[in-house]
C-alpha atoms as an extended CHARMM CRD file, in Angstrom:
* protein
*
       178  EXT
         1         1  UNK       CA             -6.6960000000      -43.7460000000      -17.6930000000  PROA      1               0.0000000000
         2         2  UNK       CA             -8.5840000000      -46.1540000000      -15.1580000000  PROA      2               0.0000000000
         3         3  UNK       CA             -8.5380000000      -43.1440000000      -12.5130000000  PROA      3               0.0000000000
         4         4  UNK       CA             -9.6160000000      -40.9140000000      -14.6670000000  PROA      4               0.0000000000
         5         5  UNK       CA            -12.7400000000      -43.2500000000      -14.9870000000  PROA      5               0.0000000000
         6         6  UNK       CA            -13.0300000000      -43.5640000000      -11.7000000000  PROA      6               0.0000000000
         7         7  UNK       CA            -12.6830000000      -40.2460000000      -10.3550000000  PROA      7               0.0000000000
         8         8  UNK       CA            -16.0850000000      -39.2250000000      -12.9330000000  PROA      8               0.0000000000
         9         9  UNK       CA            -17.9730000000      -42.5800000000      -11.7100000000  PROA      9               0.0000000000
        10        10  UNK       CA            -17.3110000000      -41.4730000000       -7.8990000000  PROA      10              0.0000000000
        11        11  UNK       CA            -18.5190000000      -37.9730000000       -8.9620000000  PROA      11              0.0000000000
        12        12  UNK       CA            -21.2870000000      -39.1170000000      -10.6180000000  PROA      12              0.0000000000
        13        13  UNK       CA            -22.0200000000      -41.0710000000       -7.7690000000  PROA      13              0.0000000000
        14        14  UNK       CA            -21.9770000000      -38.1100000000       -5.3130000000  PROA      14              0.0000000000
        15        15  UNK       CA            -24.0300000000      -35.6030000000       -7.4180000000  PROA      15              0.0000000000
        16        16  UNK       CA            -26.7670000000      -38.0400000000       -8.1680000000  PROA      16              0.0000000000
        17        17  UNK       CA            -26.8330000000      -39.0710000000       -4.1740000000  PROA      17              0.0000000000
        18        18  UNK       CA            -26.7680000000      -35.3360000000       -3.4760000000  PROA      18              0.0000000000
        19        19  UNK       CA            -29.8070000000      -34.6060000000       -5.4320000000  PROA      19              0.0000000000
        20        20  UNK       CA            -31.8160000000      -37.6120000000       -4.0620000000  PROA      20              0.0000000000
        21        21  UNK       CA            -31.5080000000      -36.3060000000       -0.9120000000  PROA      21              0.0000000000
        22        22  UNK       CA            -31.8450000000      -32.4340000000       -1.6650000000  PROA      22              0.0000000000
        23        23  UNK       CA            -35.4250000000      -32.5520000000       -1.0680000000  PROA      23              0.0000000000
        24        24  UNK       CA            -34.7340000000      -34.0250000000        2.9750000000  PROA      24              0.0000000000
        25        25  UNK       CA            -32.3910000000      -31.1500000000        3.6330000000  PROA      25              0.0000000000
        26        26  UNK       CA            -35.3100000000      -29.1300000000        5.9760000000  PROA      26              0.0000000000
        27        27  UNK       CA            -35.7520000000      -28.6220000000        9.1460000000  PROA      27              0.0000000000
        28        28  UNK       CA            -38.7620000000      -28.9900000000       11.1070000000  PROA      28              0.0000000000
        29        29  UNK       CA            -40.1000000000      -26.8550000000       14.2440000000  PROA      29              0.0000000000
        30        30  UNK       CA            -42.1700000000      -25.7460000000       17.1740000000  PROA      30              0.0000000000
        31        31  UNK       CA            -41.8110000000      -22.7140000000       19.2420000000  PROA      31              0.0000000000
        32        32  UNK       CA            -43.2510000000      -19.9340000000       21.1790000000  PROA      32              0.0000000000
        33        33  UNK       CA            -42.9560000000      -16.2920000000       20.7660000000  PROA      33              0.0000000000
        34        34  UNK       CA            -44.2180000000      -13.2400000000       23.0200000000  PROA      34              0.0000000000
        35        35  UNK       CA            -44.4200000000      -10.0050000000       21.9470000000  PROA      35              0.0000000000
        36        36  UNK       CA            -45.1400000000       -5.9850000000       23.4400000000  PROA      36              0.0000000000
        37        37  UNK       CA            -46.2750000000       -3.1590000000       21.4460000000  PROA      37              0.0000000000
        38        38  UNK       CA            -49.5100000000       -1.4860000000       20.2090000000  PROA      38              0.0000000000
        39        39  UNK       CA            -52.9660000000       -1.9680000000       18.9570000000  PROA      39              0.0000000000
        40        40  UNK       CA            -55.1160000000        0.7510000000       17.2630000000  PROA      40              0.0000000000
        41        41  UNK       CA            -58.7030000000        0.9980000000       16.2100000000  PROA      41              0.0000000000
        42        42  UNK       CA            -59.8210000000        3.4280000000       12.7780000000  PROA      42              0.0000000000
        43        43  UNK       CA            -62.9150000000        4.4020000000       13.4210000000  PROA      43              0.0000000000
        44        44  UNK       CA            -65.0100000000        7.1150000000       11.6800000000  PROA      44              0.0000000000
        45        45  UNK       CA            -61.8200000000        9.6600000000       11.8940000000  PROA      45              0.0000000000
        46        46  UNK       CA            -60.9230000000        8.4160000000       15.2320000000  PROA      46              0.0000000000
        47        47  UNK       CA            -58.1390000000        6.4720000000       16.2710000000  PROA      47              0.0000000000
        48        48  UNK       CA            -57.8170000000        4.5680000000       19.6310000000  PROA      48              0.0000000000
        49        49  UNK       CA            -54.2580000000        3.8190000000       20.3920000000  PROA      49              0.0000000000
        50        50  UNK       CA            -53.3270000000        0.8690000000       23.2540000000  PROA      50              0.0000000000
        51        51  UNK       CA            -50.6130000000       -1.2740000000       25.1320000000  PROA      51              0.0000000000
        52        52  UNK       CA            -50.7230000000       -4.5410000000       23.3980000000  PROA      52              0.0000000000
        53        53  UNK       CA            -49.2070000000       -8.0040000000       24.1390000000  PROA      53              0.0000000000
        54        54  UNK       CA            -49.5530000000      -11.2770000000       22.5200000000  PROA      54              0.0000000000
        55        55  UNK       CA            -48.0390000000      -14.4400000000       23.4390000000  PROA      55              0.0000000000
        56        56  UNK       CA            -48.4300000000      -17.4720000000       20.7730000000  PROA      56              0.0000000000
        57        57  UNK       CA            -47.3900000000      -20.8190000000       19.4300000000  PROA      57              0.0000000000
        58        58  UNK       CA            -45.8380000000      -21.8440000000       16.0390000000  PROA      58              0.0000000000
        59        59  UNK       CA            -44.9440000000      -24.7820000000       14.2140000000  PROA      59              0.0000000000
        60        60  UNK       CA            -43.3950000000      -25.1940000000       10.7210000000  PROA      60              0.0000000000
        61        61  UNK       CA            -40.6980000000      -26.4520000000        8.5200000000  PROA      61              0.0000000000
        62        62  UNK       CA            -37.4260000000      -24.7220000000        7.9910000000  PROA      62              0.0000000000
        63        63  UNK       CA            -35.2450000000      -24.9190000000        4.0100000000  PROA      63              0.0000000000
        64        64  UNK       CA            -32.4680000000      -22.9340000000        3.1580000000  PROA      64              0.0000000000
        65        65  UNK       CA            -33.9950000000      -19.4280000000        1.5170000000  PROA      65              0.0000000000
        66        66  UNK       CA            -37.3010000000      -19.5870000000        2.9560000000  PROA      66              0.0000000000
        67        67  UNK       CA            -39.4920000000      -20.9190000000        5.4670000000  PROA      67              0.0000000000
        68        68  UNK       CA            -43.3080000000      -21.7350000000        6.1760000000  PROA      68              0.0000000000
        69        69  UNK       CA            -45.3000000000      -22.0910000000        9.4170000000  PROA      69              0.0000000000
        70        70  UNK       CA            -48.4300000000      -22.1490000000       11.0400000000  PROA      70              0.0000000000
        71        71  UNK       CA            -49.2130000000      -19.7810000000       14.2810000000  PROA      71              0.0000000000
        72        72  UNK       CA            -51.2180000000      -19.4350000000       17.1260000000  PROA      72              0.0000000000
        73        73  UNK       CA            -51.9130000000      -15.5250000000       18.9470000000  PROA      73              0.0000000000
        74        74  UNK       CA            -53.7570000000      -14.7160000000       21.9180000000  PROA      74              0.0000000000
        75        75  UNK       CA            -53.6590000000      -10.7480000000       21.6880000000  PROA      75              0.0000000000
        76        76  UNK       CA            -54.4490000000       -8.5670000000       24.6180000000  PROA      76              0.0000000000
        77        77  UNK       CA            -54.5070000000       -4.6460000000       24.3750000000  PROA      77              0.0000000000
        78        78  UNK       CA            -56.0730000000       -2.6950000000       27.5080000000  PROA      78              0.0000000000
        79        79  UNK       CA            -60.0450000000       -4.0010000000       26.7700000000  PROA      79              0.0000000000
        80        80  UNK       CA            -59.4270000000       -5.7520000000       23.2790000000  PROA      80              0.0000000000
        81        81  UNK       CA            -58.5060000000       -9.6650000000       23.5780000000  PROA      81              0.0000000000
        82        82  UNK       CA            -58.9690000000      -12.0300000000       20.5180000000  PROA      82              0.0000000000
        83        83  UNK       CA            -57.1500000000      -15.3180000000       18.5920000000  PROA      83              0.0000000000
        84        84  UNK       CA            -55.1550000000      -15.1350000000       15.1840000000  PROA      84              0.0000000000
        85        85  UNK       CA            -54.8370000000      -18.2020000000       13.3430000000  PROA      85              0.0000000000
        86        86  UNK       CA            -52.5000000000      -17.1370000000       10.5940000000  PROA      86              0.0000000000
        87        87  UNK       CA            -49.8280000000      -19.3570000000        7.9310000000  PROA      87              0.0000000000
        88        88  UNK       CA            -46.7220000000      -17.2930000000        7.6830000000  PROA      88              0.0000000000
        89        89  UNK       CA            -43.9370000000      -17.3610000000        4.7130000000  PROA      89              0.0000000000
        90        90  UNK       CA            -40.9850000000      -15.8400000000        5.0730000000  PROA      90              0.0000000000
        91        91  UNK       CA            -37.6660000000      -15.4890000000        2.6640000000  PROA      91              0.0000000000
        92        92  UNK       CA            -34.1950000000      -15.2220000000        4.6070000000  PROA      92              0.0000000000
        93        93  UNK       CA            -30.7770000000      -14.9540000000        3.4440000000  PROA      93              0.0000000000
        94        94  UNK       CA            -28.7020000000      -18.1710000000        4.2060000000  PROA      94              0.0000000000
        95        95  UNK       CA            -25.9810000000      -17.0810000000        6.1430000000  PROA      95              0.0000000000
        96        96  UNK       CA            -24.2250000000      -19.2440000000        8.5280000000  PROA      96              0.0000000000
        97        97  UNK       CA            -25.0870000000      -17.8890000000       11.7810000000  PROA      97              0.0000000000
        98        98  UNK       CA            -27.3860000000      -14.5690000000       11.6930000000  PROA      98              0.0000000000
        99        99  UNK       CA            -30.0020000000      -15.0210000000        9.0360000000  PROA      99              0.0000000000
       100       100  UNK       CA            -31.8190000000      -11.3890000000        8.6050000000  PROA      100             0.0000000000
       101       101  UNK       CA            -35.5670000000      -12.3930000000        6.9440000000  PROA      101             0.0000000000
       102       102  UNK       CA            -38.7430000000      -10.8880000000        5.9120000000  PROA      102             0.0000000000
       103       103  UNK       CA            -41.8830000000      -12.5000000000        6.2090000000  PROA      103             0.0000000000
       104       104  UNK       CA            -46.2950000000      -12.0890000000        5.2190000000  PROA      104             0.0000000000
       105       105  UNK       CA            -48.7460000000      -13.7240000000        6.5350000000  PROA      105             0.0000000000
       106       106  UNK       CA            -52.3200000000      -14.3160000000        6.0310000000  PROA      106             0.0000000000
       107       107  UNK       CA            -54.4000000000      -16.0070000000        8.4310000000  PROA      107             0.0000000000
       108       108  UNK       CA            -57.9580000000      -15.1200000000       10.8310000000  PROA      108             0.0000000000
       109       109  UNK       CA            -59.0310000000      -13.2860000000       13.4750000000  PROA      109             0.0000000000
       110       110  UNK       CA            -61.6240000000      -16.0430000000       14.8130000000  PROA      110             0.0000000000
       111       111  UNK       CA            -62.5340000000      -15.0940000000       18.4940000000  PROA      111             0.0000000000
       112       112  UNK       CA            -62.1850000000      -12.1480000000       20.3450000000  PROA      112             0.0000000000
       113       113  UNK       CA            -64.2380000000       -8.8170000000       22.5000000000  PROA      113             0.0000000000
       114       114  UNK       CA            -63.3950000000       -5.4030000000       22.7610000000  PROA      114             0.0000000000
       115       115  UNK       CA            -64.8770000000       -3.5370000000       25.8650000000  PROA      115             0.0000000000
       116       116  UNK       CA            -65.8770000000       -7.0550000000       26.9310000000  PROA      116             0.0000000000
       117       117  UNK       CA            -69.3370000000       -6.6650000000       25.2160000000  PROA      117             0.0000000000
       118       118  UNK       CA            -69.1510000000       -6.4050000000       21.4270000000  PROA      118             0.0000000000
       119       119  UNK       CA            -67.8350000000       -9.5120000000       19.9810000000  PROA      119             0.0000000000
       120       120  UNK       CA            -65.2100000000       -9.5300000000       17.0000000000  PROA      120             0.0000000000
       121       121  UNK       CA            -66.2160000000      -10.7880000000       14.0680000000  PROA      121             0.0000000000
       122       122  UNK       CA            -64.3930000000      -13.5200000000       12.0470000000  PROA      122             0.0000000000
       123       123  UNK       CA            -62.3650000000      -11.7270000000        9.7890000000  PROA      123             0.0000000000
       124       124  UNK       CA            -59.1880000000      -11.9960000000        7.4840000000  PROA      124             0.0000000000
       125       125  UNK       CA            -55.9200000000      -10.5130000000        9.1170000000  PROA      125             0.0000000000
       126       126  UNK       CA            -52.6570000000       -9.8650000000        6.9580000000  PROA      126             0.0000000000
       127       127  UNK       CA            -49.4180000000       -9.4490000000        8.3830000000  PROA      127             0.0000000000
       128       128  UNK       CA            -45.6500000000       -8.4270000000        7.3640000000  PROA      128             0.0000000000
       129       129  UNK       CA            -42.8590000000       -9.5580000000        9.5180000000  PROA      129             0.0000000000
       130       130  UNK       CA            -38.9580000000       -8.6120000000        9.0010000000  PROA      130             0.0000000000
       131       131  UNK       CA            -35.9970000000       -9.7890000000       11.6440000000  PROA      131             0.0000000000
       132       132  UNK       CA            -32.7660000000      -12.0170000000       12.3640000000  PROA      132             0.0000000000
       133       133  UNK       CA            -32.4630000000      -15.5000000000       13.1160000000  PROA      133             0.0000000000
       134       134  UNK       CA            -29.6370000000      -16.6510000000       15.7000000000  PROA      134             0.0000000000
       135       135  UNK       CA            -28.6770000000      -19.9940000000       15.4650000000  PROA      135             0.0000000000
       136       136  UNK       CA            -27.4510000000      -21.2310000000       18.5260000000  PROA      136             0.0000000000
       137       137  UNK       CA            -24.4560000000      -23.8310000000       17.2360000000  PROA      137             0.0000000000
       138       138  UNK       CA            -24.5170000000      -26.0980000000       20.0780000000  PROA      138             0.0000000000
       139       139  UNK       CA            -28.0100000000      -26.4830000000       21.0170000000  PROA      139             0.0000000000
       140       140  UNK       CA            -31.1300000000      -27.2950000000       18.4060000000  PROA      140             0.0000000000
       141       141  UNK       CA            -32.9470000000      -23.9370000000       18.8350000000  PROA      141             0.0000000000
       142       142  UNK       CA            -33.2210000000      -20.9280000000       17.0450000000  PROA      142             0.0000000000
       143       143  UNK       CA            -33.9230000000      -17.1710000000       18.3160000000  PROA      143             0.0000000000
       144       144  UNK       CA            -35.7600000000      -14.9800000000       16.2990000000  PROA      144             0.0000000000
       145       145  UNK       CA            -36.4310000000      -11.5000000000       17.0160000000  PROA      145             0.0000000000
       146       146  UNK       CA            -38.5870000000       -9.1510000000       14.6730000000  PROA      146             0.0000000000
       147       147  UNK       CA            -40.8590000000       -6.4630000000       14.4260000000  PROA      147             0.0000000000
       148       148  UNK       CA            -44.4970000000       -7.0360000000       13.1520000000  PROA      148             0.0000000000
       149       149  UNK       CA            -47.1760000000       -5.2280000000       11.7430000000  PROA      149             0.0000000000
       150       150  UNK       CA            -50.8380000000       -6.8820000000       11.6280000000  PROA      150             0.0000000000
       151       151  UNK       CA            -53.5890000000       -5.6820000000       10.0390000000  PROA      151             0.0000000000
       152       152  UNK       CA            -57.6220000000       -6.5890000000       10.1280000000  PROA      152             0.0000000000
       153       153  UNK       CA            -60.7440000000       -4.7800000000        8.2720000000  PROA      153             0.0000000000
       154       154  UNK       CA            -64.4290000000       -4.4230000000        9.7510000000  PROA      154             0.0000000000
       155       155  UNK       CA            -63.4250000000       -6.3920000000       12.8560000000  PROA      155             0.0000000000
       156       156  UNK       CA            -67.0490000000       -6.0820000000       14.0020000000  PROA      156             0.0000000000
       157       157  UNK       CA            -70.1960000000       -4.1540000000       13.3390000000  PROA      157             0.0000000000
       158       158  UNK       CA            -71.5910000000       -2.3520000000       16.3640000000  PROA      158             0.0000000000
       159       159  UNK       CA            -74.3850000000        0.4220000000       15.5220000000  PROA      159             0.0000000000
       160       160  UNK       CA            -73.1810000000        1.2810000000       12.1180000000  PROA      160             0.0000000000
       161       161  UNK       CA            -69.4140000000        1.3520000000       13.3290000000  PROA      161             0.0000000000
       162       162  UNK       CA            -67.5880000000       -0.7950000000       11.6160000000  PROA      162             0.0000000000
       163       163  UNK       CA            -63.3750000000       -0.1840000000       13.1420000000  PROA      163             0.0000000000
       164       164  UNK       CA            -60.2900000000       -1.5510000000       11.1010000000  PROA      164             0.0000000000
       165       165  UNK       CA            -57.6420000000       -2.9490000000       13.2160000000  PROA      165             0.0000000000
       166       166  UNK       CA            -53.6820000000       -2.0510000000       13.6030000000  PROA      166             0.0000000000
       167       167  UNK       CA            -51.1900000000       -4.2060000000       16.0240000000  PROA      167             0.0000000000
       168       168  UNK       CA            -47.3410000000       -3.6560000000       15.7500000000  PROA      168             0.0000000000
       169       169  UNK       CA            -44.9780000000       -4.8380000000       17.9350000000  PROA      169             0.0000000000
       170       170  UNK       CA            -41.6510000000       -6.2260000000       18.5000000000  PROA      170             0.0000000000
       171       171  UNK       CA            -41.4820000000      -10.4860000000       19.1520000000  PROA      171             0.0000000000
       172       172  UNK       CA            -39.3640000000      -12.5080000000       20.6360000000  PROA      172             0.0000000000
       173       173  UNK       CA            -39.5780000000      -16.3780000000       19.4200000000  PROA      173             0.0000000000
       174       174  UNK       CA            -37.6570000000      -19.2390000000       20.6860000000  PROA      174             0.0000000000
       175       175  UNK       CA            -37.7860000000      -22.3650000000       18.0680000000  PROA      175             0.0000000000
       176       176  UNK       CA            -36.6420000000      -25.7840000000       18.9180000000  PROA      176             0.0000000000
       177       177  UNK       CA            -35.6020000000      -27.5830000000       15.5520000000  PROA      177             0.0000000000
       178       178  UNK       CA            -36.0260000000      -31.2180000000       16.0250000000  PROA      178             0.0000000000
């Protein structure tokens, strides 16, 4: 009868220690990602279609179904170059060691110049992210690689022309997980 006691106490013991510490199980991050694809302006019926690249920086916190970070894009297509500030959430599925996600994003175009006259304007950007995670089991970094889809209204007013902004591309992110 004692062990029977005993054996509940100890797993008492272990559940309530488990939960206390449920809430420390994340991980947190920084990285850098670069990224090739394309950038289009919508323009009064026309589109202009361009070579893009971006290279940024990202830092965040990692849980077991989802995770949440804060990045950094410098964004250059042929003429265009501007800065996204955007905070990114993304769901995954908790495998052990290839973890498909999908991820949004909403965040700020806050600097930029197209034909290296007309300034962008400060605007909202939106963004929709889907890829795999690799964990590496040996070292503390993670590989992501996804495709990406960003999307910005009215990024500036020049004569009455007010363009909407497309960039899609395909990223490459290392993250170190401290």
């Amino acid at each position: 009868m004692k062990l029977k006691y005993a054996g509940v106490l100890t797993a008492a013991i272990i559940s309530v220690s488990g939960a206390a510490n449920a809430g420390a199980l994340f991980d947190v991050y920084a990285g850098a990602t670069v990224a090739v694809g394309g950038a289009t302006i919508f323009a009064n019926d026309t589109d202009v279609s361009r070579n893009a690249q971006s290279y940024g920086a990202v830092i965040g916190f990692d849980i077991p179904v989802f995770r949440f970070e804060l990045e950094y894009d410098y964004m250059h297509a042929d003429s265009i170059k501007m800065h996204i500030g955007m905070i990114n959430a993304y769901a995954k599925m908790p495998l052990p060691m290839v973890k498909p996600y999908i991820g949004i994003g909403i965040g700020n175009i806050f600097s930029g110049q197209d034909e290296g006259f007309i300034d962008i304007d400060s605007v909202a950007a939106y963004q929709a992210m889907l890829g795999v995670t690799f964990d590496i089991p040996v070292l503390p970094i993670d590989v992501d690689i996804e495709g990406r889809a960003l999307y910005a209204a009215d990024i500036y007013d020049f004569a009455g022309l007010k363009p909407d902004f497309l960039q899609y591309e395909a990223r490459l992110k290392l993250r170190y997980v401290f």
